[in-house]
C-alpha distance (Angstrom), angle and dihedral (degrees) to the residues before:
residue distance angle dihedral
X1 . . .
X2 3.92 . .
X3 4.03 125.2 .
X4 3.97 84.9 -98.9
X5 3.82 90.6 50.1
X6 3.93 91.9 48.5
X7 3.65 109.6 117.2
X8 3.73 123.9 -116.5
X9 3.60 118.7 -117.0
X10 3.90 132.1 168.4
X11 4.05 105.2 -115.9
X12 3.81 111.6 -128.8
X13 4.00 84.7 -133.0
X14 3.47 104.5 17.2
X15 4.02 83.6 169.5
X16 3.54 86.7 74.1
X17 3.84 94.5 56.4
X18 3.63 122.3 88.6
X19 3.40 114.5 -118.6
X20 3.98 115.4 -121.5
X21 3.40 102.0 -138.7
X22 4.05 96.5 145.2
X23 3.56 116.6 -71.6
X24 3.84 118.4 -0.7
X25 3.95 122.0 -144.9
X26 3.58 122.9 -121.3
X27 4.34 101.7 -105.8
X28 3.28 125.9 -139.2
X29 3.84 103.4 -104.1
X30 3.97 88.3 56.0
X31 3.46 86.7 58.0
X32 3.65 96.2 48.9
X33 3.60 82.6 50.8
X34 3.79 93.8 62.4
X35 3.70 90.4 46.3
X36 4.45 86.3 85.4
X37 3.73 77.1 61.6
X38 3.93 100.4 72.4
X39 3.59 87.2 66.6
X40 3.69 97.4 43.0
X41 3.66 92.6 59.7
X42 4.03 78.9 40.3
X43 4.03 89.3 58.3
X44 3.89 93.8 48.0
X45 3.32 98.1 45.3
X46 3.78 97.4 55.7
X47 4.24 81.2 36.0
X48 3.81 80.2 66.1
X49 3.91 107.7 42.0
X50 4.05 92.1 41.1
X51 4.06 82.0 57.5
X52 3.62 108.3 34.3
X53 4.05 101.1 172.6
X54 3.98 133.5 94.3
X55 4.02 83.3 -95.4
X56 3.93 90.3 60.0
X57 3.71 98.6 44.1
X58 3.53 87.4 54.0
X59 3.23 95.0 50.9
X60 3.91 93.7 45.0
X61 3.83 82.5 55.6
X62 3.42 103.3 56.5
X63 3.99 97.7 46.6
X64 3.75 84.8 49.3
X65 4.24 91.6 51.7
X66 3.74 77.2 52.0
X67 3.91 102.1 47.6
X68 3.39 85.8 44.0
X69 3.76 103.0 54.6
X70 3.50 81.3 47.7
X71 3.77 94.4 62.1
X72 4.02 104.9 30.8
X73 3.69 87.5 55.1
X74 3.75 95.5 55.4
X75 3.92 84.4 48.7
X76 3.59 91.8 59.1
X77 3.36 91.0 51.0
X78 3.57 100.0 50.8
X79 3.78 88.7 47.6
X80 3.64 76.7 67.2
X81 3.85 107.7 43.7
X82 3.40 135.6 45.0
X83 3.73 103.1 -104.5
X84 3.74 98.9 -162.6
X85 4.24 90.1 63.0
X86 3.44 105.5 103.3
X87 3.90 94.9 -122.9
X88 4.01 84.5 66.5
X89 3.68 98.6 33.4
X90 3.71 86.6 64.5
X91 4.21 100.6 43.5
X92 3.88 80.0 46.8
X93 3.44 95.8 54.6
X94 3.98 90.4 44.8
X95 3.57 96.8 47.9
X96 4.35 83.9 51.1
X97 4.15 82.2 61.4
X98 3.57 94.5 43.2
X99 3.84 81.6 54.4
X100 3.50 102.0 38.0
X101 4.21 84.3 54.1
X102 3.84 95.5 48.1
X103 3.88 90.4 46.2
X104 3.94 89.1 50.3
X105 3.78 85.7 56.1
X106 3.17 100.3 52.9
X107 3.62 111.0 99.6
X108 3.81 86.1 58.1
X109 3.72 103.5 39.0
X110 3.92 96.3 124.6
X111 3.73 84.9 38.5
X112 4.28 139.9 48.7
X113 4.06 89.4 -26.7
X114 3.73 100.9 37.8
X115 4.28 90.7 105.7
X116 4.16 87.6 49.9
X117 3.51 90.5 46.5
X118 4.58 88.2 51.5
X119 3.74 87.2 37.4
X120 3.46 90.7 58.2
X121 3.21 107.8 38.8
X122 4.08 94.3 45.9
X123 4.24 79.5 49.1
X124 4.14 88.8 56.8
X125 3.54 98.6 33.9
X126 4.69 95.9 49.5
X127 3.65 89.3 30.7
X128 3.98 99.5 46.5
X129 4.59 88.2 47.7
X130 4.56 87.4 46.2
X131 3.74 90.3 46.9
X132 4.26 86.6 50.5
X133 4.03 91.3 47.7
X134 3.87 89.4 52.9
X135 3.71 85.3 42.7
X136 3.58 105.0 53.8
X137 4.04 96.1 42.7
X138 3.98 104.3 163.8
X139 3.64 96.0 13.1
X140 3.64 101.9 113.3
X141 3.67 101.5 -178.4
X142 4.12 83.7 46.7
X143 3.71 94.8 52.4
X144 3.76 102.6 43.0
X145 3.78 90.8 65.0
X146 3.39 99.7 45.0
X147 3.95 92.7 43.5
X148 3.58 88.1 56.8
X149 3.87 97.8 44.3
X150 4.48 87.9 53.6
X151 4.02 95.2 79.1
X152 4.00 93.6 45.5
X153 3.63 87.3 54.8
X154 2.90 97.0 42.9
X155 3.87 94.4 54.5
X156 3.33 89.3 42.9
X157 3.97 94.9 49.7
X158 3.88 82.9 53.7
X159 3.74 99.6 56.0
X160 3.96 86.9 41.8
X161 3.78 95.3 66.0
X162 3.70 91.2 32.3
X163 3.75 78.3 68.5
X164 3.48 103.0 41.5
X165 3.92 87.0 49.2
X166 3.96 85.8 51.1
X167 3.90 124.8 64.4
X168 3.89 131.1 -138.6
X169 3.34 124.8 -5.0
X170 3.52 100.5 -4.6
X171 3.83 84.0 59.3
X172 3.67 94.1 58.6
X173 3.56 98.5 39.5
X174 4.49 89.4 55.1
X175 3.70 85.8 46.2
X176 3.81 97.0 52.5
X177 3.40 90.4 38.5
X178 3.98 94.9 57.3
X179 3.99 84.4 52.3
X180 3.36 94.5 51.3
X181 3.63 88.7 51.4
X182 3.49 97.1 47.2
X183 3.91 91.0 48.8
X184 4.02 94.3 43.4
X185 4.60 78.1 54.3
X186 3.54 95.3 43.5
X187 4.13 86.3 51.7
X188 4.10 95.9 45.2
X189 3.73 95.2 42.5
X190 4.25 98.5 -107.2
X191 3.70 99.8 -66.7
X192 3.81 112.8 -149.7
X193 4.05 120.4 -178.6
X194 3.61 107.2 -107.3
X195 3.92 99.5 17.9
X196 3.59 106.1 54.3
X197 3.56 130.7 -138.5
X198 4.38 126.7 -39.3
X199 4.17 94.0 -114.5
X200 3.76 112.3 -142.4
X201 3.88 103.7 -122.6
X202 4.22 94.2 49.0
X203 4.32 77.5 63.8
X204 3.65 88.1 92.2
X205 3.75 93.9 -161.2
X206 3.68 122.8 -177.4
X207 4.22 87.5 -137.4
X208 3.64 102.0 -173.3
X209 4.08 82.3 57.5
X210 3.62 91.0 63.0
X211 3.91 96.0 40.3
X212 3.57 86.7 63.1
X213 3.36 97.6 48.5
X214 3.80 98.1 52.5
X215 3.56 93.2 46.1
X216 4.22 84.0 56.1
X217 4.36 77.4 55.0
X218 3.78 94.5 55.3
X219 3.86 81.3 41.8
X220 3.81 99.4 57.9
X221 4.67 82.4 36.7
X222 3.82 84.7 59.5
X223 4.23 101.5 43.3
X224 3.50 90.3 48.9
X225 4.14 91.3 51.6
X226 3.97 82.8 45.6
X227 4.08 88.6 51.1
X228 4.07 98.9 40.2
X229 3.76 87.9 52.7
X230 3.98 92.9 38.9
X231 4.18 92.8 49.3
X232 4.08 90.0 47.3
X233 3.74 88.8 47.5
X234 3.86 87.6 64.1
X235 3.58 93.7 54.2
X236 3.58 90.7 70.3
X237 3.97 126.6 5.4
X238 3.41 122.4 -174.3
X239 4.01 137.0 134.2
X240 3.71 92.8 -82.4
X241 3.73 94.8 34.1
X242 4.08 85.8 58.9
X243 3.54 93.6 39.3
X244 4.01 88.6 51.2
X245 3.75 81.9 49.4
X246 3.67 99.6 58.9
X247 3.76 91.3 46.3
X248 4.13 87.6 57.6
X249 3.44 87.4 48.1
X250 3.68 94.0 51.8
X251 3.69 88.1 51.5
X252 3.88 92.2 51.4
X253 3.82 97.4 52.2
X254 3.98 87.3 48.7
X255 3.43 92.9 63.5
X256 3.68 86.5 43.7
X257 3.66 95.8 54.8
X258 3.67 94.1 46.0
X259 3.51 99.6 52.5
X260 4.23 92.6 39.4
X261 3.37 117.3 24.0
X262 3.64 95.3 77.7
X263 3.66 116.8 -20.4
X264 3.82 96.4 59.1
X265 3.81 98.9 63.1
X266 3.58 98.3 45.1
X267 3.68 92.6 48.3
X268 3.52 84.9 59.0
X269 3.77 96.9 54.4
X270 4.17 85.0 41.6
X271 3.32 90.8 55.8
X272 3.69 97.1 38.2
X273 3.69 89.7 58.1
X274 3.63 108.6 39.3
X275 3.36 103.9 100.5
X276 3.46 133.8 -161.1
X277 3.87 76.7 -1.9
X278 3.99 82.5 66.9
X279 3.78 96.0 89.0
X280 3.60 97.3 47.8
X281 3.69 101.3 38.1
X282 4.15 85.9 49.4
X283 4.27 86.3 56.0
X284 3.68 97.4 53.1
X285 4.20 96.1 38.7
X286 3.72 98.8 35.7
X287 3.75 101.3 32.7
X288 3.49 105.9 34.2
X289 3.96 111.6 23.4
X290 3.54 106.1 31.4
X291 4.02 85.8 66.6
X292 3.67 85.6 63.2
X293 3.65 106.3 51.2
X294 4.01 80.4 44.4
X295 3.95 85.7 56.6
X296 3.75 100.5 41.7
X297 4.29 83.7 54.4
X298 3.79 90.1 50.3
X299 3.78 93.5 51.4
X300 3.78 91.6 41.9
X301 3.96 85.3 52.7
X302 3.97 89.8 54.2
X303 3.81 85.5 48.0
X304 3.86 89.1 51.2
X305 3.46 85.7 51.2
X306 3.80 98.1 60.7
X307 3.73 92.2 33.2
X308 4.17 87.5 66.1
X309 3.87 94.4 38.9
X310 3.53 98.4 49.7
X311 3.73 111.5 14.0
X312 3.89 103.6 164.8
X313 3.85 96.5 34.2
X314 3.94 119.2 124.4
X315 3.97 98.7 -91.7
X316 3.99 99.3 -115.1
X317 3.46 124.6 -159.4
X318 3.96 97.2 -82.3
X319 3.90 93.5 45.8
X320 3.75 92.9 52.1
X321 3.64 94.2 50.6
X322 3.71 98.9 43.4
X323 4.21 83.8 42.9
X324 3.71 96.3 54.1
X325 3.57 108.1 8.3
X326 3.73 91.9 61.1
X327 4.28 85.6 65.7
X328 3.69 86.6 38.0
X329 3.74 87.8 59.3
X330 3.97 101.5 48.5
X331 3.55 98.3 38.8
X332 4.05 81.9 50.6
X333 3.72 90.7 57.6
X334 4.34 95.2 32.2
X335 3.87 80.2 59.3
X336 3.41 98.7 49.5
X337 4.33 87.2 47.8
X338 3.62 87.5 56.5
X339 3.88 103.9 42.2
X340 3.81 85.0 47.0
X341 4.06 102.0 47.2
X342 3.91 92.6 29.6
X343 3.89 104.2 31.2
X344 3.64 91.9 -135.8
X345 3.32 129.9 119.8
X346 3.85 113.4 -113.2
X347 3.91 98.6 -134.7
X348 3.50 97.5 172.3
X349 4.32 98.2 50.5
X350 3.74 81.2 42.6
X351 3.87 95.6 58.6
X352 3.75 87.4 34.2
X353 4.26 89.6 57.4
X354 3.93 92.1 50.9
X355 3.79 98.1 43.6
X356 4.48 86.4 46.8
X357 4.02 83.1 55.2
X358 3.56 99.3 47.6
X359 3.45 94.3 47.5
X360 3.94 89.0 60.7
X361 3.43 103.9 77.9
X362 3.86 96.4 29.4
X363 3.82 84.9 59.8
X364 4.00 96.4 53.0
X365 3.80 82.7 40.2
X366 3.15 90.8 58.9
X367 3.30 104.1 42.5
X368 3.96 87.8 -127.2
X369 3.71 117.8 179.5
X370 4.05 121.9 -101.3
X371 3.44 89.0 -115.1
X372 3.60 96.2 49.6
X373 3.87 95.5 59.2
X374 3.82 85.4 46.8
X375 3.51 82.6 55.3
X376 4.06 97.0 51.3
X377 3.49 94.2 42.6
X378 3.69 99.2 54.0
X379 3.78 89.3 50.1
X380 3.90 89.1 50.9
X381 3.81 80.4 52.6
X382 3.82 90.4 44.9
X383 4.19 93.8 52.0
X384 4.12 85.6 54.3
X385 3.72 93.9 61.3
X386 4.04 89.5 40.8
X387 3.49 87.3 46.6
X388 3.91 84.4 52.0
X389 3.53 94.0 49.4
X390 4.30 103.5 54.3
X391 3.56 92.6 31.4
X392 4.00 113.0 141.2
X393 4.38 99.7 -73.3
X394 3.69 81.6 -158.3
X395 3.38 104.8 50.9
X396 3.71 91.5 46.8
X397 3.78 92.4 56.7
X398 4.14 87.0 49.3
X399 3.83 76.8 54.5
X400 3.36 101.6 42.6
X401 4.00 96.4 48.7
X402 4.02 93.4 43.6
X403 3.63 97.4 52.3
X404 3.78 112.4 20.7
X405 3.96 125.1 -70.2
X406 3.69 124.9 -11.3
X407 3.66 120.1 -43.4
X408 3.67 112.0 -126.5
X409 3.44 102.7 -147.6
X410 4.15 138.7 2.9
């Protein structure tokens, strides 16, 4: 069934309902909502420089799949309801202490806090999909998708605080299970016995709404960078200190400018106007990418981190990877956003990926400075937004009238 085909039903509390009137604005109380955020990106990126091995970026990984189910969900929701209706005020302002607890235990998630952090996040994740079925009373097309998305939670809430109840690797392997579940759901549309599966294009989203509100994400991803390497910087100031300082900062608004000068307002109006394509373009760019860019600024942030503490040291094997792979990473997943909403394929964040990873071991080779892979990758960064810049005008506009506005970059 297509939005025209949808049936119309009287809401029970249609005051609760957003009303589609074109592209909504982000309100105030969802953005005091994200504000728990800044220190969960905080929590996992000290998470990932206290335990700098493959074992700790795992781990960082999985608690941020977790966080971050935890926080696209509610922005589906609120694409849906009106947030500033009391109703949804208050679940918002619950879910921001469920988040605010699972982000205070994450530094020992897979040790003494590991059952809060399940409990909590099974509490958000059950509690958040009941309040929506009382919510959406009437609406049909409302109610089916959130009927069918109950069990999978559920099962996934399960294994969660199996996990937390367990210890060690059994812990890890019932979290990353649950996401895997959860993404394998996501992917098939929440198939329940009897009801079927939730189909993409009956999702009705209001896309440009949730474009907005992931770019607020990368947003809160890039302020905390900006802070970790601003509060080490006070630890010790000195001429190289400040002059390792500006290079972090170059690196920071690199990624910024990437990801917003020009590719974050036309993915809005993509999105916006995609129609029935809406739902499913919104699953793969929300759900699934966003997380990575989010990574790729997390590891760049424990990268900034060593660059400021030990500017001049040999880059080891660590620093290199948190220097340059962190770039590697979000252009990775800004590449991916772009190939997916534009159909293109993003030549220059492509390049930009495979020259980031050879530089890795040439720079531990080497025996290259920290500061010095800083250096090369925020140049890397800085060719992607020149590459941006003189791409082809006409074969953006060929772009832009093929597949929705104009591309920003081929």
């Amino acid at each position: 069934m297509t939005r025209s085909e949808s049936p119309v039903v009287k809401p029970v509390r249609p005051w609760l309902l957003r009303e589609r009137r074109g592209m909504e604005p982000t309100t105030s109380t969802e953005l005091f909502f994200d504000l728990v955020y800044i220190f969960t990106v905080t929590q996992l990126s000290h998470y990932l420089i206290e335990h700098p091995d493959w074992p700790g970026a795992g781990r960082t990984a999985l608690l941020l799949a977790m966080v971050w189910f935890v926080w696209v969900y509610t922005a589906w929701l609120t694409n849906w309801l009106q947030p500033n209706e009391a109703p949804v005020r208050a679940l918002l302002i619950g879910l921001m202490l469920g988040s605010l607890l699972m982000s205070a235990a994450i530094p020992e998630a897979f040790a003494d806090t590991g059952l809060l952090f399940a409990v909590v996040y099974a509490t958000v994740q059950m509690g958040r999909t009941l309040f929506a079925l009382w919510a959406v009373q009437g609406q049909s097309w409302l109610a089916d998708g959130f009927q069918k998305t109950l069990p999978w939670f559920v099962g996934t809430s399960v294994l969660v605080v199996l996990g937390g109840m367990a210890g060690g690797d059994v812990r890890e392997a019932l979290w990353a299970g649950a996401i895997v579940i959860e993404v394998i759901g996501l992917s098939i549309g929440f198939p329940v016995p009897g009801l079927g599966r939730s189909r993409a294009e009956r999702w009705m989203v209001e896309g440009g709404h949730l474009a907005e509100r992931c770019q607020a994400f990368i947003l809160i991803a890039l302020g905390e960078s900006i802070l970790l390497t601003g509060s080490t910087l006070t630890r010790h100031l000195d001429t190289v200190t400040s002059a390792a300082f500006l290079l972090a900062f170059a690196g920071s608004v690199a990624l910024w400018w990437v990801y917003f000068a020009r590719s974050a307002p036309a993915a809005t109006v993509v999105i916006a106007r995609a129609g029935e394509r809406t739902g499913g373009l919104s699953r793969v760019a929300f759900n699934y990418l966003h997380p990575v860019m989010v990574a790729g600024i997390i590891v760049t942030a424990a990268g900034d981190e060593r660059l400021l503490r030990e500017p001049g040291a040999d880059a080891s094997t660590v620093a290199a990877l948190f220097t340059l792979g962190g770039p590697a990473l979000f252009l990775a997943g800004h590449a991916a956003y772009q190939a997916v909403l534009w159909r293109i394929r993003p030549t220059s964040r492509i390049a930009a990926v495979v020259v980031l990873l050879a530089l890795l071991p040439a720079c531990v080779l080497l025996a290259l400075p920290v500061a010095a892979c800083a250096a090369l990758a925020t140049m890397v960064t800085g060719a992607v937004i020149i590459a941006d810049r003189f791409a082809d005008p006409a074969r953006r506009e060929r772009s832009g009238q093929s597949r929705g506005p104009r591309s920003p970059e081929r």
